[in-house]
C-alpha positions as YAML, in Angstrom:
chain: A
units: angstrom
residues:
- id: 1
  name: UNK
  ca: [-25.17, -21.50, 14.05]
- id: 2
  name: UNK
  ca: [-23.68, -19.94, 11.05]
- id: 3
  name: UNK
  ca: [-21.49, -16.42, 11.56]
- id: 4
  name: UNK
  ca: [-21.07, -12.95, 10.21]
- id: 5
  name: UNK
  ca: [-16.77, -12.60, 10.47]
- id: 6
  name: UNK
  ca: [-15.29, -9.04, 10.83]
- id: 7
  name: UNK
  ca: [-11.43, -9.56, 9.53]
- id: 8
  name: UNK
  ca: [-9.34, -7.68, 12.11]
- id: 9
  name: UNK
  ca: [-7.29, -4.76, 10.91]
- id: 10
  name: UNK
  ca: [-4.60, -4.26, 12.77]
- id: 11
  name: UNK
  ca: [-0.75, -3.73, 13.54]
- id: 12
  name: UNK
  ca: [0.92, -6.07, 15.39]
- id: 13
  name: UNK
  ca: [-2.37, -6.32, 17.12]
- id: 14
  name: UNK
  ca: [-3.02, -2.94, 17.88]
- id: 15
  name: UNK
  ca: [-6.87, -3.16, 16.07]
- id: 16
  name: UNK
  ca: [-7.08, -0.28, 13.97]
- id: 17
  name: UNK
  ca: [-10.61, 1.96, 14.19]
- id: 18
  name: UNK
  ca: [-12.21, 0.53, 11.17]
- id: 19
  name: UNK
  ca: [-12.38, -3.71, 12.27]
- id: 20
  name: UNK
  ca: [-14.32, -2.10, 15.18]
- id: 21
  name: UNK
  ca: [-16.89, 0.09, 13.22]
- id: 22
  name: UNK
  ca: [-17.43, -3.13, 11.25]
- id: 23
  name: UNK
  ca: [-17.56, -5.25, 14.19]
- id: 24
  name: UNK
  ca: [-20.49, -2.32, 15.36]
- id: 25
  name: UNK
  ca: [-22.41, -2.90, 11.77]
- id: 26
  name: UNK
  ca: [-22.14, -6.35, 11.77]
- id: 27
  name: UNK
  ca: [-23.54, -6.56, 15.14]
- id: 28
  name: UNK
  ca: [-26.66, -4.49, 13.99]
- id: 29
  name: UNK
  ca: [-27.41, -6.77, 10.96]
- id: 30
  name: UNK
  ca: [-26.42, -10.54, 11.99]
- id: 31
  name: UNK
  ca: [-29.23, -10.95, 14.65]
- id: 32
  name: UNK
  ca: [-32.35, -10.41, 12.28]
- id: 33
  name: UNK
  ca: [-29.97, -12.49, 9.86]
- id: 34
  name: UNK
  ca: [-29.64, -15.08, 12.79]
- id: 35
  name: UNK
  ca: [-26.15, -15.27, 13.00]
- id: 36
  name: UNK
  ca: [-23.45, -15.32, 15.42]
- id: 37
  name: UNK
  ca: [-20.61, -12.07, 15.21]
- id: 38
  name: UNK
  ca: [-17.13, -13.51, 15.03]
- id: 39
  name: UNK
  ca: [-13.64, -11.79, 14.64]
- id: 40
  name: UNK
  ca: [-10.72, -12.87, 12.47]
- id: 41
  name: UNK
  ca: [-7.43, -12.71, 13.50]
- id: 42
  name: UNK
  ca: [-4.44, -13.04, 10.91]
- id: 43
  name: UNK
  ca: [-1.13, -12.51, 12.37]
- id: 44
  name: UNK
  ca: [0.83, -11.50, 14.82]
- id: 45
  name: UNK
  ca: [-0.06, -9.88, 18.15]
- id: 46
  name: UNK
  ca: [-3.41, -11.11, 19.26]
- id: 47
  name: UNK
  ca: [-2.56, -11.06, 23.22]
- id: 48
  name: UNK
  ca: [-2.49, -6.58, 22.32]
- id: 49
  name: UNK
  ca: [-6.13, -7.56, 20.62]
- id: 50
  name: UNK
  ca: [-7.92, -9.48, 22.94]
- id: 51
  name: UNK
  ca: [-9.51, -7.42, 25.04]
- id: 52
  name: UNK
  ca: [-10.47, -4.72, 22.69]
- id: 53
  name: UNK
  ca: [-12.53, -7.19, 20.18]
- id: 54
  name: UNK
  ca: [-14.45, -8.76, 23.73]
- id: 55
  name: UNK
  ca: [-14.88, -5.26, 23.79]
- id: 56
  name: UNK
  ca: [-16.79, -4.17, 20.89]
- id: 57
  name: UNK
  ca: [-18.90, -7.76, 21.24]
- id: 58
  name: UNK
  ca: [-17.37, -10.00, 19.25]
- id: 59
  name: UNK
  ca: [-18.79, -13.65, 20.46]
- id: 60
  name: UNK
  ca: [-16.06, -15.83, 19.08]
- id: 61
  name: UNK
  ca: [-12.59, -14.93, 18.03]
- id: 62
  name: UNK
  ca: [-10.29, -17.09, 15.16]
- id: 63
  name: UNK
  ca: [-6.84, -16.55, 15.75]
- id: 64
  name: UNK
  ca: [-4.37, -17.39, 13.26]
- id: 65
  name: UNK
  ca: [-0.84, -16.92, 14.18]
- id: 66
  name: UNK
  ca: [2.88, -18.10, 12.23]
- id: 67
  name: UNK
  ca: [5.83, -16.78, 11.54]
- id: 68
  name: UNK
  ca: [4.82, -17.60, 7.72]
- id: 69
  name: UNK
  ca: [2.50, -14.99, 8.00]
- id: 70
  name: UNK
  ca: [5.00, -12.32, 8.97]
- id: 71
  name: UNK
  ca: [7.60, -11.05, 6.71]
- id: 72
  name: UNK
  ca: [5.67, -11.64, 3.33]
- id: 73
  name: UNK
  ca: [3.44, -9.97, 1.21]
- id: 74
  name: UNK
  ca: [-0.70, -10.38, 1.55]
- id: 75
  name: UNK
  ca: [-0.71, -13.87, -0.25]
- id: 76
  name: UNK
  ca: [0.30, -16.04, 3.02]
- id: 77
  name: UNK
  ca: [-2.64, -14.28, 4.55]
- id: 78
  name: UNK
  ca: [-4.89, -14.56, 1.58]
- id: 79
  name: UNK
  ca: [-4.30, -18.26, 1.53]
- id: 80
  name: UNK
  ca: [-4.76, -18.70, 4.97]
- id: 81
  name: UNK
  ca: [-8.25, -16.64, 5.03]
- id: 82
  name: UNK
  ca: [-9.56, -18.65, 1.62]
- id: 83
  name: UNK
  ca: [-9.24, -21.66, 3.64]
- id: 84
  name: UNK
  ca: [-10.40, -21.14, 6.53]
- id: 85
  name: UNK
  ca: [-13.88, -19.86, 5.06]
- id: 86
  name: UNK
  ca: [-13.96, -23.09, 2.85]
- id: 87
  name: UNK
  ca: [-13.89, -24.96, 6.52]
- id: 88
  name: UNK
  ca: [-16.00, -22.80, 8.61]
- id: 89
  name: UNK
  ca: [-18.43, -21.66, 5.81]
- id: 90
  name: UNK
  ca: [-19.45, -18.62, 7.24]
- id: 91
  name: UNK
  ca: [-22.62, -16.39, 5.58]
- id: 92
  name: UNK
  ca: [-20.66, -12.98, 5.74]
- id: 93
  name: UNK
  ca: [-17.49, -11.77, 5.99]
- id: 94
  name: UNK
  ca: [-16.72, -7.99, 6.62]
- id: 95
  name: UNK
  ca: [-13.55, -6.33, 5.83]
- id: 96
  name: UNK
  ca: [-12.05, -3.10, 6.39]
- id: 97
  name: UNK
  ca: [-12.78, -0.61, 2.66]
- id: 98
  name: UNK
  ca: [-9.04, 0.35, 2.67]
- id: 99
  name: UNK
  ca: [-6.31, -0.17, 0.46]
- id: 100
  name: UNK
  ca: [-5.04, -3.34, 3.01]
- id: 101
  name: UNK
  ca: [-8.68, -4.65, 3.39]
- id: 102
  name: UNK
  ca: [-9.59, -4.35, -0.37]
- id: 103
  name: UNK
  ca: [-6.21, -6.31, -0.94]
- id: 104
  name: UNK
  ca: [-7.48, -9.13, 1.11]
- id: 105
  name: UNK
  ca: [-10.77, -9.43, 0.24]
- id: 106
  name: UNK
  ca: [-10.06, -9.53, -3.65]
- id: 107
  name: UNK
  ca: [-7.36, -12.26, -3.33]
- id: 108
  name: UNK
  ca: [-9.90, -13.99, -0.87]
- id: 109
  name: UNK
  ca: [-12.80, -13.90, -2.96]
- id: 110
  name: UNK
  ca: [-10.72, -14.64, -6.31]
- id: 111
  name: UNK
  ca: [-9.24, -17.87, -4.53]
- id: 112
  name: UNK
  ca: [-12.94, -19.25, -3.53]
- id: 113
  name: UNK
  ca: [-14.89, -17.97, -6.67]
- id: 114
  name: UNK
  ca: [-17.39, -15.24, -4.74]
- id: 115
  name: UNK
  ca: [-18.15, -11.93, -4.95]
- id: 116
  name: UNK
  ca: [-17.08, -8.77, -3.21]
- id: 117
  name: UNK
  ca: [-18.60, -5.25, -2.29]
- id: 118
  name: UNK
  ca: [-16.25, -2.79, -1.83]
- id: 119
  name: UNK
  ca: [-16.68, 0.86, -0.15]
- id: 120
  name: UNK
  ca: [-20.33, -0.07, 1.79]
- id: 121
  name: UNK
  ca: [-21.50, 2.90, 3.43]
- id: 122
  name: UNK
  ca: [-24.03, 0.59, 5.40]
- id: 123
  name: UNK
  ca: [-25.75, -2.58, 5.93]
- id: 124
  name: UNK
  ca: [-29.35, -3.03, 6.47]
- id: 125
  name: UNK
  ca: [-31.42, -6.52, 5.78]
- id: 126
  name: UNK
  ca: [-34.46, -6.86, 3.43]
- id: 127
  name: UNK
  ca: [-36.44, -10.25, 4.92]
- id: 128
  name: UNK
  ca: [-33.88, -12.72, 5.22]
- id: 129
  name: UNK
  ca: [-31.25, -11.18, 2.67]
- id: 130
  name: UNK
  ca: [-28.00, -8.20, 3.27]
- id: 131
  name: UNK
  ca: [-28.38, -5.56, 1.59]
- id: 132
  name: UNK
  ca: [-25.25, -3.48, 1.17]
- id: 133
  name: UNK
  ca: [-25.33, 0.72, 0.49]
- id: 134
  name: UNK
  ca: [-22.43, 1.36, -1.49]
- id: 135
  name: UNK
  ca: [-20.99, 4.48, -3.74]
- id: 136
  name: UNK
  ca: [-20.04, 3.48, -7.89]
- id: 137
  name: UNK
  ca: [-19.05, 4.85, -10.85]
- id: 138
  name: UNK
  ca: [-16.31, 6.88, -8.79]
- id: 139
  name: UNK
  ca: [-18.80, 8.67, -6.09]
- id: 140
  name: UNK
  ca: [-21.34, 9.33, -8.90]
- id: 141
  name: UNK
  ca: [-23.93, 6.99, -7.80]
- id: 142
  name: UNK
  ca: [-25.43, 5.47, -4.43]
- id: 143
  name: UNK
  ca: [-26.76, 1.72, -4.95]
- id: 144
  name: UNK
  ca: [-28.31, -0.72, -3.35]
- id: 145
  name: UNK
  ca: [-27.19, -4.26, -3.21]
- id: 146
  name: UNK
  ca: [-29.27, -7.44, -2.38]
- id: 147
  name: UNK
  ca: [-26.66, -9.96, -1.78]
- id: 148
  name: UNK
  ca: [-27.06, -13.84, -2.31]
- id: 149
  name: UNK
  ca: [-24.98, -16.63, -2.21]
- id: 150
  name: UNK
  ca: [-22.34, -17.90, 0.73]
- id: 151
  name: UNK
  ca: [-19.76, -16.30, 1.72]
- id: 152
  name: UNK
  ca: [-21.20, -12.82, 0.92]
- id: 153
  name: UNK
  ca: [-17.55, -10.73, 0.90]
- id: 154
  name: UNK
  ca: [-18.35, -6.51, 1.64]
- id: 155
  name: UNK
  ca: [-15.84, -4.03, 2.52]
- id: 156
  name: UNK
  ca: [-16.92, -1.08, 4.80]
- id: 157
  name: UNK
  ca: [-15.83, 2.26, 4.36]
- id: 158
  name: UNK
  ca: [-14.10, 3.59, 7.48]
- id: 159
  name: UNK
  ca: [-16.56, 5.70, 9.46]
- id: 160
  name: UNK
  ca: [-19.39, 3.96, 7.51]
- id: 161
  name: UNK
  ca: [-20.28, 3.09, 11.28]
- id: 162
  name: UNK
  ca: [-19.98, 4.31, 15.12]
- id: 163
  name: UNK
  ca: [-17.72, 2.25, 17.14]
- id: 164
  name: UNK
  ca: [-19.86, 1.08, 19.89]
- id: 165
  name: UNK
  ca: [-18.61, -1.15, 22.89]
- id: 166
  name: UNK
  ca: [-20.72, -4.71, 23.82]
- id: 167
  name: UNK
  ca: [-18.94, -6.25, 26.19]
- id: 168
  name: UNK
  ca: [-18.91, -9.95, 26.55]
- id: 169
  name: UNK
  ca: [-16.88, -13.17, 26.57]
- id: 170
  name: UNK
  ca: [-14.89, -14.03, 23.93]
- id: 171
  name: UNK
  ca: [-14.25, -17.66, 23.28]
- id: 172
  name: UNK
  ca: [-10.88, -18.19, 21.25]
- id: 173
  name: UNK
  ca: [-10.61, -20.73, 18.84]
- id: 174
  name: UNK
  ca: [-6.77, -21.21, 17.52]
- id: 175
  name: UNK
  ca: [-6.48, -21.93, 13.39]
- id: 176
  name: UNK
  ca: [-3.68, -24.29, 12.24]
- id: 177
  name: UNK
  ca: [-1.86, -22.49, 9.47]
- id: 178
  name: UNK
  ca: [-0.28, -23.95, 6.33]
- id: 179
  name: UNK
  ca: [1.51, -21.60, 3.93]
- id: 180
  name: UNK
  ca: [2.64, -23.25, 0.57]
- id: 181
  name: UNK
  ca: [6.06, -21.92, -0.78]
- id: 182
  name: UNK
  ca: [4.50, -19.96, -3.53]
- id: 183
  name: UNK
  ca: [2.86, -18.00, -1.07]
- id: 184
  name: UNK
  ca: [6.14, -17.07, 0.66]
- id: 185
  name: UNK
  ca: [7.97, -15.76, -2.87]
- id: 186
  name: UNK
  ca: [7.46, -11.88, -2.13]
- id: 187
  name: UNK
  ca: [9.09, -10.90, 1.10]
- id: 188
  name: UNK
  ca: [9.52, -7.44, 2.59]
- id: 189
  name: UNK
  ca: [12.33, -6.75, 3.49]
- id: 190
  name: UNK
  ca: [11.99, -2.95, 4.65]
- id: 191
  name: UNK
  ca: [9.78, -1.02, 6.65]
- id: 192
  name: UNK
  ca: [9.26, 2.61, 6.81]
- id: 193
  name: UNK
  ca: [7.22, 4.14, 9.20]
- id: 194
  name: UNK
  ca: [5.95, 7.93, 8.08]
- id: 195
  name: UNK
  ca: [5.51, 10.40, 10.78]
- id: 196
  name: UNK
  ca: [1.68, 11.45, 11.34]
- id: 197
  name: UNK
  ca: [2.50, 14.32, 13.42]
- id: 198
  name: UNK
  ca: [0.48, 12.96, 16.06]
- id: 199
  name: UNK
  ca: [-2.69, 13.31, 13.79]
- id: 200
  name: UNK
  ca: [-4.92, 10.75, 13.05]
- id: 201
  name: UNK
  ca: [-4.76, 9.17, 10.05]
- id: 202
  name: UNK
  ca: [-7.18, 10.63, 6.68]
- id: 203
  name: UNK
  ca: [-8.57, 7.06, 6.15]
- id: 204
  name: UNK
  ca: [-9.55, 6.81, 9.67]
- id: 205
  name: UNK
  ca: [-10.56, 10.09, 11.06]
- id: 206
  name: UNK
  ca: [-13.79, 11.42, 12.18]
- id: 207
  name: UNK
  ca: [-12.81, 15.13, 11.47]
- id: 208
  name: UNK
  ca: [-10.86, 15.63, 8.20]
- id: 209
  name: UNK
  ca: [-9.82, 19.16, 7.18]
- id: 210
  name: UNK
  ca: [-8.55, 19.45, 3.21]
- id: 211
  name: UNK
  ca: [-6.67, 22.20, 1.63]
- id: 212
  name: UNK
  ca: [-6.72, 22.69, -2.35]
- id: 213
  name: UNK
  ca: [-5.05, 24.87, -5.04]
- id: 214
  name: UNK
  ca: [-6.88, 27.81, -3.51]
- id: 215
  name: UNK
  ca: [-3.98, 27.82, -0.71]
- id: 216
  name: UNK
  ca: [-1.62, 29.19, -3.14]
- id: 217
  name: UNK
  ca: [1.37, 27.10, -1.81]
- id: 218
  name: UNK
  ca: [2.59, 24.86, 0.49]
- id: 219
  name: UNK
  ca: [3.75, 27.23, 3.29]
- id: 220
  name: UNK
  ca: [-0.64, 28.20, 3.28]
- id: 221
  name: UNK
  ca: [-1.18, 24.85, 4.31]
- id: 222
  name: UNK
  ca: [-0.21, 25.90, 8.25]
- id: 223
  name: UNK
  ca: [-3.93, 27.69, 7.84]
- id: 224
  name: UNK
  ca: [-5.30, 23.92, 7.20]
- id: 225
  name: UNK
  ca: [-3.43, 22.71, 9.95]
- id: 226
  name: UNK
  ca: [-3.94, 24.86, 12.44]
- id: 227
  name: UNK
  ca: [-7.80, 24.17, 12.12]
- id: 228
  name: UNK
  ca: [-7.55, 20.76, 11.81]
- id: 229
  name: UNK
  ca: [-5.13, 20.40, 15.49]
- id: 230
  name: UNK
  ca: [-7.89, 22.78, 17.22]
- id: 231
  name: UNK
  ca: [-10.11, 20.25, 15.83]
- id: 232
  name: UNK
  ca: [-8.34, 16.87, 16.70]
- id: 233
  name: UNK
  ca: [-8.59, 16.51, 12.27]
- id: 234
  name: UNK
  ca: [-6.70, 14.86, 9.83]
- id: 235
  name: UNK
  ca: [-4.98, 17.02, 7.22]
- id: 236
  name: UNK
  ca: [-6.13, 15.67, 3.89]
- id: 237
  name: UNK
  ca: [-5.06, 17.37, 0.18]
- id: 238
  name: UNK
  ca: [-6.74, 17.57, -3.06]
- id: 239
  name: UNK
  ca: [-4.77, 16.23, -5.95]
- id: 240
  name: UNK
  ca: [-3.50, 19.40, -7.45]
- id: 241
  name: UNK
  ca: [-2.35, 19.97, -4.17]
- id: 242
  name: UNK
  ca: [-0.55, 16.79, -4.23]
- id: 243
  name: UNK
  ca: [0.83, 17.07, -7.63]
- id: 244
  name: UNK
  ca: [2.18, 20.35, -7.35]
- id: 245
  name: UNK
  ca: [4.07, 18.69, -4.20]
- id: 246
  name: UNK
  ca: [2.43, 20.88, -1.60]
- id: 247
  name: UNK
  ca: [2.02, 17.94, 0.50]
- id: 248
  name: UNK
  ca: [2.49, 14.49, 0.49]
- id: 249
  name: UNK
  ca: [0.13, 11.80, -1.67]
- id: 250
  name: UNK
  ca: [-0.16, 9.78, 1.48]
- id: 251
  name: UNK
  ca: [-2.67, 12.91, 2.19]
- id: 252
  name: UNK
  ca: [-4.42, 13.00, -1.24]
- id: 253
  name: UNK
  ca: [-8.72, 12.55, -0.72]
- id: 254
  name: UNK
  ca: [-10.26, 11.86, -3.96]
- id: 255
  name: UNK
  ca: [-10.52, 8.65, -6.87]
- id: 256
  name: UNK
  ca: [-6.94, 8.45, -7.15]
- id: 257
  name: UNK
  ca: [-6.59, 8.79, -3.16]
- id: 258
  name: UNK
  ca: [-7.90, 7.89, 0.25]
- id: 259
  name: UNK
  ca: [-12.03, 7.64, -0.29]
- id: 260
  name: UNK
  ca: [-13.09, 9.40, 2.75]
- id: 261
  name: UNK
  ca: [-16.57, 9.06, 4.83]
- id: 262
  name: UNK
  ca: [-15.58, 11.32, 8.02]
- id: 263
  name: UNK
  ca: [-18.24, 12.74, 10.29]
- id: 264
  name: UNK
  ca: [-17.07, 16.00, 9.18]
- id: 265
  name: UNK
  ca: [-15.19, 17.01, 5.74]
- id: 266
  name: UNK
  ca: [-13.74, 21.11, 5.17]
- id: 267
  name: UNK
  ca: [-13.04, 21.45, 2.02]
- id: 268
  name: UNK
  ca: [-10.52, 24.67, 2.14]
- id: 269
  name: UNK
  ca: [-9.99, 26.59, -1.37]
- id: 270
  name: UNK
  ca: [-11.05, 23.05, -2.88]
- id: 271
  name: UNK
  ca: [-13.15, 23.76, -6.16]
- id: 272
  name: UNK
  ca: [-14.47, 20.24, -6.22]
- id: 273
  name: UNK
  ca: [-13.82, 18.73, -9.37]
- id: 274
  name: UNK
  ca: [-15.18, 15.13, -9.51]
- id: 275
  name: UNK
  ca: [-12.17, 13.36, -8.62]
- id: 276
  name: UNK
  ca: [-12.11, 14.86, -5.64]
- id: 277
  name: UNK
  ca: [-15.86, 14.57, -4.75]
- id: 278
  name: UNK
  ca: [-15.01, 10.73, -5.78]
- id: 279
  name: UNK
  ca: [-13.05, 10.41, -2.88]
- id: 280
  name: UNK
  ca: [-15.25, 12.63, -0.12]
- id: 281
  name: UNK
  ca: [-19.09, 12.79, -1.34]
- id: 282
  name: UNK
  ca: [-20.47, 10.24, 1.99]
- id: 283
  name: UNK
  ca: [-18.89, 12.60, 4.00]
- id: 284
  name: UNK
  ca: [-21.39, 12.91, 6.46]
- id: 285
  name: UNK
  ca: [-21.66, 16.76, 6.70]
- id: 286
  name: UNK
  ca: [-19.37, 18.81, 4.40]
- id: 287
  name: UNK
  ca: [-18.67, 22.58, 4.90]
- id: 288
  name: UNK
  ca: [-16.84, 24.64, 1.89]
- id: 289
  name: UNK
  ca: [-14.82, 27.84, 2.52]
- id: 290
  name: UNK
  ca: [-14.33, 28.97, -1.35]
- id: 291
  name: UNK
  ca: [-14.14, 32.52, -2.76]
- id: 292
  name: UNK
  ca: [-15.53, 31.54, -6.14]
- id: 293
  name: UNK
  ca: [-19.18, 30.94, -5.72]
- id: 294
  name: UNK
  ca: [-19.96, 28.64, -8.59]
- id: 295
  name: UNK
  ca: [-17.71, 26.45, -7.59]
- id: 296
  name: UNK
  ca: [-18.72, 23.12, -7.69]
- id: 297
  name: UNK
  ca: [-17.86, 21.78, -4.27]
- id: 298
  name: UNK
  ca: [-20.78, 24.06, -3.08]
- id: 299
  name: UNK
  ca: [-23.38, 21.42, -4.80]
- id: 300
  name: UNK
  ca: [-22.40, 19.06, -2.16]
- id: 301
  name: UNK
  ca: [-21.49, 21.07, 0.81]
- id: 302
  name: UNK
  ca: [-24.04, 21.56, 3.54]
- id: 303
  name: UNK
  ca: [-22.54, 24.99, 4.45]
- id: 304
  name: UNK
  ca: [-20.40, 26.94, 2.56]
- id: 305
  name: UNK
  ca: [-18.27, 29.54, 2.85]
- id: 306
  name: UNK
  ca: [-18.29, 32.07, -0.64]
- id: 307
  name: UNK
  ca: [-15.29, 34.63, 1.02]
- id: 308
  name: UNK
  ca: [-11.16, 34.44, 1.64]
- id: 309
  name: UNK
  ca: [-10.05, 32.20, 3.35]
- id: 310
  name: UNK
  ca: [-7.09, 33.58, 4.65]
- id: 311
  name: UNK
  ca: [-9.32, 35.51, 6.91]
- id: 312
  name: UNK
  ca: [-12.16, 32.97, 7.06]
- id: 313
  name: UNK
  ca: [-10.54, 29.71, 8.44]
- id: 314
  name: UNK
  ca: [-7.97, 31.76, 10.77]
- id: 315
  name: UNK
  ca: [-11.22, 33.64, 12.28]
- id: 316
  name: UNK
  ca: [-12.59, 30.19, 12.63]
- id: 317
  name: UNK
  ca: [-9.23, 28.32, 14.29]
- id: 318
  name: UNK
  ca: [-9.69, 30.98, 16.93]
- id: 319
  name: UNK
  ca: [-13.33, 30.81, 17.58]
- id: 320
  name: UNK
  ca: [-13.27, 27.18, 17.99]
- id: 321
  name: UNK
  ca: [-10.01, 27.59, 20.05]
- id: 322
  name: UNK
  ca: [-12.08, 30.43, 22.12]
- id: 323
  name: UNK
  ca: [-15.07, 28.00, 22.82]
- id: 324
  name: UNK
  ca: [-12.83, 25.13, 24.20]
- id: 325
  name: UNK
  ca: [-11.21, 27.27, 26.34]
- id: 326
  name: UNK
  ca: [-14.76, 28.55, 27.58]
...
């Protein structure tokens, strides 16, 4: 039976959230497309993912493990991938929509001569074809995309889907890797690991909390995270934020930054100029706190805020405290 294969995001096996809201969305389309869900391992690690992807109901699992795929840049992987869908011939393959998963799934598709979606906000099939949701022309436009051809290559946007457990067996089926020397030229040779502050990370969180130019410096942005810990949030940044070094670009929503589709986006003294709605529009509820009220960030919010928000969010951090405490 042909397959729909989730590529597993992960570090040294730990699966990271978005492989299994993929592996949820790929579950909901590939019955009425009669095919079989199957995760894709590349790396190292596997015995730390095993359980997790029986987990979330994926059938079948390709594992794929060297020490030529550690060490190197994305092109061992890439090569490894391309061939391995040549063999197998599956109908889809799903990848994460972040900067690591967009990586892959461009050198993939430019090595076998197909197509790729990038930043799907969902799947849904139309008789016997995908159809893939996605945002263009930098957040200005939602389209809809009947796919054709084998392999059909999308990239979902973190959060594009619920996580949803299936448990099951999960047959393993061990790949042979070959890496040619060309593939091996680029090695790293340094890792640096950033400290998150025990918050989740922006491109991954269900709860994101943003603070703009309105905060008037960096020491404001304390207000930003103090809602976003009583919230369990991610601290994002708009980009003058960013560029006037109030906090760090690893932070920065918008175009030229993480593209965001949280549960939940505040947008905090954000004016929401298009760049920035780029990156955060398919949030799936948005609430403003702005004192200008022509701003433009209240076009897309579903509640906003038009007051201070030195007194607004900090009235709001302890209300939210207050009710957890109830």
């Amino acid at each position: 039976m042909a397959e729909l294969w989730v590529v597993v995001d992960h570090d040294q096996g730990e699966v990271r959230k978005v492989t299994l809201q993929a592996l949820a969305g790929g579950r909901r389309v590939a019955a009425d497309l009669g095919l079989d869900l199957a995760a894709v391992f590349v790396g190292s690690g596997f015995d730390r993912s095993r359980d997790r992807l029986a987990a979330a109901g994926a059938g079948t699992a390709y594992v794929a493990q060297s020490d030529d795929l550690d060490g190197f840049l994305l092109q061992p992987q890439i090569e490894t991938l391309a061939a391995l869908i040549q063999e197998k011939e599956p109908a889809v393959v799903l990848f994460g929509s972040d900067a690591l998963g967009k990586d892959l799934a461009s050198g993939v598709a430019a090595r076998i001569g197909a197509g790729v979606l990038a930043d799907v906000v969902d799947l849904a099939v139309d008789g016997d074809r995908l159809v893939a949701t996605m945002a263009v022309f930098g957040g200005a436009m939602v389209t809809r995309c009947r796919l054709r051809g084998v392999p059909q290559i999308v990239c979902v946007k973190p959060n594009a889907f619920v996580a949803q457990d299936a448990p099951g067996d999960l047959a393993e089926v061990p790949v042979p890797v070959s890496v040619s020397e060309g593939a091996k030229r680029a090695r790293i040779v340094e890792r640096v690991q950033n400290e998150g502050g025990g918050r989740p990370a922006v491109e991954e969180a269900a709860i994101i909390v943003s603070g703009g130019r309105g905060l008037g410096g960096p020491e404001h942005f304390r207000v930003v995270e103090e809602l976003a810990d009583s919230l369990g949030a991610a601290v994002g940044a708009s980009r003058a934020a960013v560029d006037a070094g109030w906090y760090p670009h690893q932070n920065q929503v918008g175009q030229t930054g993480k593209t965001v589709s949280p549960q939940l986006y505040v947008a905090v003294g954000i004016s929401g100029a298009i760049q920035h709605r780029a990156g955060m529009q398919t949030s799936k509820t948005i609430v403003a706190v702005n004192k200008d009220a022509d701003a433009p960030i209240f076009q897309l919010a579903d509640f906003g805020v038009v007051g201070d928000l030195f007194k607004v969010i900090p009235a709001l951090t302890e209300e939210i405290k207050r009710r957890k405490g109830a």
